[in-house]
C-alpha positions in Angstrom: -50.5 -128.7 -222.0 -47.9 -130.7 -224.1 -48.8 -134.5 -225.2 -49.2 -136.8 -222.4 -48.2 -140.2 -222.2 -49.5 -142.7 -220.4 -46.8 -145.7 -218.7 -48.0 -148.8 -217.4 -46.6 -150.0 -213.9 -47.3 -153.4 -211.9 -47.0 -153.6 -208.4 -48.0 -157.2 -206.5 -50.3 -158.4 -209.6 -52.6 -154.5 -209.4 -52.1 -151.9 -212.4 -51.5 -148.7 -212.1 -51.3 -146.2 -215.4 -49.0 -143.0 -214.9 -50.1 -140.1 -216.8 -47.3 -138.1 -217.3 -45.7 -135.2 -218.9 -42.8 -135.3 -222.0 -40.2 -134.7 -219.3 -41.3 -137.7 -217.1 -42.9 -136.1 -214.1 -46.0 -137.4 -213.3 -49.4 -135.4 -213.4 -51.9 -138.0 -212.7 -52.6 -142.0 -212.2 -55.3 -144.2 -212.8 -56.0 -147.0 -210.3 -58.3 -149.5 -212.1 -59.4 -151.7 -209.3 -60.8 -148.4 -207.4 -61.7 -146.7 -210.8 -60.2 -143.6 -209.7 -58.4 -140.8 -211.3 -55.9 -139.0 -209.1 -55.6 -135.3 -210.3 -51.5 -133.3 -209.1 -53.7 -130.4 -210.7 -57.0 -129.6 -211.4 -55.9 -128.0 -214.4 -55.1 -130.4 -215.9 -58.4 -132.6 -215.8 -59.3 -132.6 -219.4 -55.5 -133.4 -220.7 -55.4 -136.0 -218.3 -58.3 -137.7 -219.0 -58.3 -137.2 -222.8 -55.2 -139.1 -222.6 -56.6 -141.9 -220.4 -59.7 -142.5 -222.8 -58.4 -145.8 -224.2 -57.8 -147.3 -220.9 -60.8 -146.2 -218.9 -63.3 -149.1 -217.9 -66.6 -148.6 -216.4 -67.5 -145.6 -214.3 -65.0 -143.3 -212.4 -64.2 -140.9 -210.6 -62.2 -137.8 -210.9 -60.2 -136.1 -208.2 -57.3 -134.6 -205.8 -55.4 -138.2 -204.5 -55.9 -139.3 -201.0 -53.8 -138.0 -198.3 -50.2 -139.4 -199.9 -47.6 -141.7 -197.7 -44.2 -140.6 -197.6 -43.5 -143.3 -200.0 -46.1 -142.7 -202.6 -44.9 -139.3 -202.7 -41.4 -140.3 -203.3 -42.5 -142.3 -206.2 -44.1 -139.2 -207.7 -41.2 -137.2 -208.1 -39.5 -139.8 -209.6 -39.2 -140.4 -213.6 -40.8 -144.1 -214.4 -37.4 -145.1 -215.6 -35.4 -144.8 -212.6 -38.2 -145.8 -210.3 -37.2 -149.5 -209.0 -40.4 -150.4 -207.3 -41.9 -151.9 -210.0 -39.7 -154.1 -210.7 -40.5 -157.8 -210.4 -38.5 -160.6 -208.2 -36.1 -161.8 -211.1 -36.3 -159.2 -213.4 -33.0 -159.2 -214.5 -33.9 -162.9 -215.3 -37.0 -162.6 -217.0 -35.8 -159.5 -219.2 -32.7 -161.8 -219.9 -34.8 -164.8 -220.7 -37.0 -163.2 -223.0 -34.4 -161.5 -225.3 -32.4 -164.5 -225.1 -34.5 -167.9 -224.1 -32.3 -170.2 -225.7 -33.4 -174.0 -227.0 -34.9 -176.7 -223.8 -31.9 -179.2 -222.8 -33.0 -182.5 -221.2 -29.3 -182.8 -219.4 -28.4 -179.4 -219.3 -31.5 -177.1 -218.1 -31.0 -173.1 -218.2 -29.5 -172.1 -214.7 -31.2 -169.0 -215.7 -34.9 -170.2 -214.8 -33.7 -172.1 -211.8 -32.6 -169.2 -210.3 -35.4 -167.5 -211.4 -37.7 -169.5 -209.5 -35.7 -169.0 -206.5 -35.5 -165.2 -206.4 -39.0 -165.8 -207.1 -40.0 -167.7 -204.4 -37.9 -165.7 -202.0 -39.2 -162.2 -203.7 -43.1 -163.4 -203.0 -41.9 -163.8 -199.2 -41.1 -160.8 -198.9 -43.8 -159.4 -200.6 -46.2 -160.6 -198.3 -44.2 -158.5 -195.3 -45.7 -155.2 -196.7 -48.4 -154.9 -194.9 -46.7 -155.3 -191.7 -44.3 -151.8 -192.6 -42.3 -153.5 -194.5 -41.4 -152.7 -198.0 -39.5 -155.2 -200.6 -37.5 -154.2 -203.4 -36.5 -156.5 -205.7 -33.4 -156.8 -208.6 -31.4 -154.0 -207.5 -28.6 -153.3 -210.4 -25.4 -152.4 -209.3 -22.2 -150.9 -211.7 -20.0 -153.4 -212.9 -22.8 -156.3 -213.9 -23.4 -157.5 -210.2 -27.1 -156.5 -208.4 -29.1 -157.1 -205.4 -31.7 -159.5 -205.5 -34.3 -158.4 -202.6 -33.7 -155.2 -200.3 -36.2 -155.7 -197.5 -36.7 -152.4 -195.3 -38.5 -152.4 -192.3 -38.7 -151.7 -188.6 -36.1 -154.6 -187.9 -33.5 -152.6 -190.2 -31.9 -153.4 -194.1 -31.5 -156.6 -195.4 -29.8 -158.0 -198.8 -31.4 -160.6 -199.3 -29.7 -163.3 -202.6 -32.1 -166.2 -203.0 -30.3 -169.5 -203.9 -31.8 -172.7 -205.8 -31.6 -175.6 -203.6 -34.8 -177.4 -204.3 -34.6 -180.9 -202.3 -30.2 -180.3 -201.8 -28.6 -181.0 -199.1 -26.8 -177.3 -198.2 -23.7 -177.1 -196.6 -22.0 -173.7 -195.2 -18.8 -173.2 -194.0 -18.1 -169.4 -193.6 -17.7 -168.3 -196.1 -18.0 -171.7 -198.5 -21.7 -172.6 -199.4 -22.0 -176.0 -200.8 -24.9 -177.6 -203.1 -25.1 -181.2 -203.4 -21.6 -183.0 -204.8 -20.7 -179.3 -206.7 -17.5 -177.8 -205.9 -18.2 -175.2 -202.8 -18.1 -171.5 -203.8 -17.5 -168.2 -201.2 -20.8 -166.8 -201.7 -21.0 -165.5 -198.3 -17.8 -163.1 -199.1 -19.9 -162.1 -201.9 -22.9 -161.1 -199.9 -21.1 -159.1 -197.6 -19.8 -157.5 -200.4 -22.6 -156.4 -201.8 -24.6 -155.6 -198.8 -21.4 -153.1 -197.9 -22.1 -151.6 -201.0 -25.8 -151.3 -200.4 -25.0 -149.5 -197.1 -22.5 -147.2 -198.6 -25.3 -146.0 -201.1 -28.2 -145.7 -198.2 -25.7 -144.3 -195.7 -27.4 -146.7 -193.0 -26.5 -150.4 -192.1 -27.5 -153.1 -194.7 -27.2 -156.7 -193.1 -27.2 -159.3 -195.9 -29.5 -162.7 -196.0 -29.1 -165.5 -197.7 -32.5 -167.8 -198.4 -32.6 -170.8 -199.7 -35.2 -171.6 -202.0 -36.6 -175.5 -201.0 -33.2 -177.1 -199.6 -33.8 -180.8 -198.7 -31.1 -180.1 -195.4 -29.1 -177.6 -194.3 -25.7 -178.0 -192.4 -24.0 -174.9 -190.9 -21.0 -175.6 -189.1 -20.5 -172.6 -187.8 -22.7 -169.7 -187.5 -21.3 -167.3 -190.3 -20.1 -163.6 -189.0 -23.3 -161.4 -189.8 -24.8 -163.4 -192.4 -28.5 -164.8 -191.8 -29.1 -168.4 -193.3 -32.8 -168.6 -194.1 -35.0 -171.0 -195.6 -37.2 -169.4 -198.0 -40.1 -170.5 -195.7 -38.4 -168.8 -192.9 -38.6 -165.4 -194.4 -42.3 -164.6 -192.5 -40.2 -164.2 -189.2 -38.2 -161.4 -190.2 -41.6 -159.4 -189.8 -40.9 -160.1 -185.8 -37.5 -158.0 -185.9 -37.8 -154.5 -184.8 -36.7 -151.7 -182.5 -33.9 -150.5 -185.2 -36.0 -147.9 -187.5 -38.9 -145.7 -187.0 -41.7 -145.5 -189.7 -40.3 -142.0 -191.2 -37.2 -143.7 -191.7 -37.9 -146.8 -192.9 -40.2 -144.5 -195.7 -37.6 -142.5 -196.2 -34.9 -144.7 -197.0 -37.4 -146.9 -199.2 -37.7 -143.4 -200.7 -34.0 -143.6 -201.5 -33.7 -146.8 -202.7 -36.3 -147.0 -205.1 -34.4 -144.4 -206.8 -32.3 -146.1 -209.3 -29.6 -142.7 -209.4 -28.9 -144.1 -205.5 -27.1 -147.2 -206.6 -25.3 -145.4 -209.6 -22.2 -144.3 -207.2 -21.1 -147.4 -205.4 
């Protein structure tokens, strides 16, 4: 067999290394918190674990993978590159911020890392759903600069979710003007039904979009915007309750989909 390499990927704080072959596709992982070494192929056992020498820790074992879900199996046949799952809440931001920090203002902090601890906050929500069927991806990009920054899928259907700074700010909407504070109202809710219409054109199924405010002191809605949910970021939990819209196969099948970074390439 040619060269292996071995690729790193982070899902909720737990390592996984990909073994995989020059052309991308996957032959093998190791999960180091079971100290297990899932085999695609017997025959390739010694390649495999000749190439995960340096990384092995204490005893393990050596073998066919468990019964796979729907989703682990979509991850399989995709190249590590255009595989979305791993991707942290804010990692547009962080990769941004760490080629380009720039110097600490007193007056004038980064915007960047404020809204990095939002999409943050709102991302580790979400990622607490999971084990209620739900699945979370997070910094979606889209052609032409823009991206999503949470899809949640689940049984209660497909959410874009933007997460906005508002730590102790009084929050005032007005379909479709969002207001922070004394700054000069923006129409961000257009934006998210922009970009949740785009979502839905690339998934071919309805994406309703969400926006969550990250630590608002109040919120004022005057009028309950058209299709739009206005969350707190503490408020996120209770999306788990929604359901009756997707069955399992289809929630792991569009997860499939849009983990798949060629998905978002057309819209």
């Amino acid at each position: 067999m040619s060269a292996l390499r071995v690729v790193p990927a982070y899902r909720h704080g737990r390592e996984q290394l990909y073994v995989c072959r020059p052309d991308g596709s996957n032959v093998a992982w190791y999960d180091r918190e079971t100290g297990r070494v899932n085999l695609l192929g017997e025959d390739s056992r010694d390649d495999v674990l000749q190439a995960l020498k340096p990384f092995l820790t204490g005893p393990v074992t050596v073998g066919p993978p468990p019964v796979p879900t729907p989703s682990e199996l979509a991850r399989l046949t995709l190249h590590p590159d255009d595989d979305l799952a791993p991707n942290r809440p804010g990692e547009a931001l962080l990769v941004a911020l760490d080629r380009d920090p720039r110097p600490a203002h007193r007056l004038r902090p980064d915007p960047r890392r404020r809204a990095l601890i939002a999409e943050e906050a709102v991302g580790g929500a979400l990622d607490a759903l999971e084990g209620a069927g739900w699945h979370a991806l997070h910094s979606i990009p889209l052609p032409g600069g823009d991206r999503i920054h949470h899809l949640l899928l689940g049984p209660g259907g497909l959410f874009a979710v933007h997460a906005l700074y508002a730590r102790k700010t009084r929050v005032l909407v007005a379909d479709p003007m969002v207001t922070l504070g004394r700054r000069e109202a923006e129409p961000l809710l257009r934006r998210l039904r922009a970009v949740a219409d785009r979502a839905s054109y690339a998934l071919t199924a309805e994406v309703r979009p969400v926006l969550a405010l990250a630590g608002p002191a109040e919120v004022t809605v005057r009028i309950q915007p058209r299709t739009v949910r206005i969350l707190q970021d503490t408020e996120l939990a209770g999306l788990a309750r929604l359901g009756g819209v997707l069955k399992p196969a289809d929630v792991e099948a569009l997860h499939g989909m849009a983990r798949d970074r060629n998905t978002w390439g057309r819209v």
